[in-house]
C-alpha positions as MATLAB code, in Angstrom:
seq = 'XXXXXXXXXXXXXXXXXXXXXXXXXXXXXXXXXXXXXXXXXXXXXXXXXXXXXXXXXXXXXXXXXXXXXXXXXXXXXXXXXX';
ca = [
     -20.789  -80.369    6.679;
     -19.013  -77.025    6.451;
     -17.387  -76.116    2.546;
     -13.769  -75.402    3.604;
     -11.337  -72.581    2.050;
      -8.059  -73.976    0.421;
      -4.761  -72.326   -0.165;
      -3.181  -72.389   -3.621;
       0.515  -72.909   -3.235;
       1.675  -73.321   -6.412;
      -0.982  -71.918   -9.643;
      -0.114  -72.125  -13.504;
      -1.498  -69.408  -16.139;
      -3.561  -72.772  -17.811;
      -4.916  -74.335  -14.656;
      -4.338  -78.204  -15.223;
      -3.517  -79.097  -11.401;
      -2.945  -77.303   -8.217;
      -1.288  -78.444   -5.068;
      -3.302  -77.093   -1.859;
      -3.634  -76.897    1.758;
      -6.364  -76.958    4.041;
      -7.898  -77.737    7.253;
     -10.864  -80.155    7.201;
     -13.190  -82.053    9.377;
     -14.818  -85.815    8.231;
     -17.740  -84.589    5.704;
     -16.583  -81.602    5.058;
     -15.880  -79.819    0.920;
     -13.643  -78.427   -1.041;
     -14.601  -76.500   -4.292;
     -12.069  -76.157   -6.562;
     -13.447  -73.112   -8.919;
     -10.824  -73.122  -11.075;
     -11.622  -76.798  -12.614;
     -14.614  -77.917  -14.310;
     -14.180  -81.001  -13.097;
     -11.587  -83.110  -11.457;
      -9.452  -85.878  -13.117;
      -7.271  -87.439  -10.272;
      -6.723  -85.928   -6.667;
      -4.425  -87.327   -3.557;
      -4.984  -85.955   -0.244;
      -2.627  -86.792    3.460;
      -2.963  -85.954    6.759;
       0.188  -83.206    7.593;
       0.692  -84.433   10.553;
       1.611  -87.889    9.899;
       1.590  -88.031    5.973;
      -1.970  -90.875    6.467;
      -4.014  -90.995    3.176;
      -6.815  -88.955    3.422;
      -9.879  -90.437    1.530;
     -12.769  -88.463   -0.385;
     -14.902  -88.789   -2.805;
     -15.243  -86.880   -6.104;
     -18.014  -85.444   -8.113;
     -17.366  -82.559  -10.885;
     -15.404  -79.925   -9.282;
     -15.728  -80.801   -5.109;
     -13.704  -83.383   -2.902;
     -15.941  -84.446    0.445;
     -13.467  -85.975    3.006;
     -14.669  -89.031    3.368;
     -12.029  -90.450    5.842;
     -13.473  -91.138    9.566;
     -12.833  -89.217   12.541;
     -11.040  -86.078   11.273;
     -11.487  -83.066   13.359;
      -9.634  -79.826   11.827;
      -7.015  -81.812   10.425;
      -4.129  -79.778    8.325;
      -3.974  -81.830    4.943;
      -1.772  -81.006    1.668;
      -2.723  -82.898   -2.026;
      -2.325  -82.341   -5.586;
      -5.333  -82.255   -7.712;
      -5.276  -82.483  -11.489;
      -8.206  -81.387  -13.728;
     -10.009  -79.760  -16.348;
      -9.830  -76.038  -16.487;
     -13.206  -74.276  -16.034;
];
């Protein structure tokens, strides 16, 4: 399990929800510093626009969906500003 980087493409002054990119591999985490904790996420697959699943606790997603290797993904992740 390897905690992956993200890139913020679009940021408000009030962080509410971001929309990111990243590259990810099945069990791997993405910490979101800028929430406390995370209300609602959706995560897909870039190259075919495929759900990816994960699982949420406070402020990290873990990609829970089987047999990704370094997969580009895009999502939208709303929350409550740290």
């Amino acid at each position: 399990m390897v905690d992956r980087e993200k890139t913020l493409v679009v940021r408000q002054k009030v962080i509410r929800y971001i929309i990111l990119e990243s590259e990810v591999t099945t069990s791997d985490t993405i910490t979101l510093t800028d929430f406390s904790s995370i209300t609602a996420a959706s995560l897909f697959k870039l190259s075919d626009g495929v759900a990816v699943t994960f699982t949420k606790a406070t402020n990290v997603i873990t990609i829970t969906s089987a047999a990704l290797t370094d997969e580009k993904i895009v999502g939208i992740v709303i929350g409550v500003p740290a």
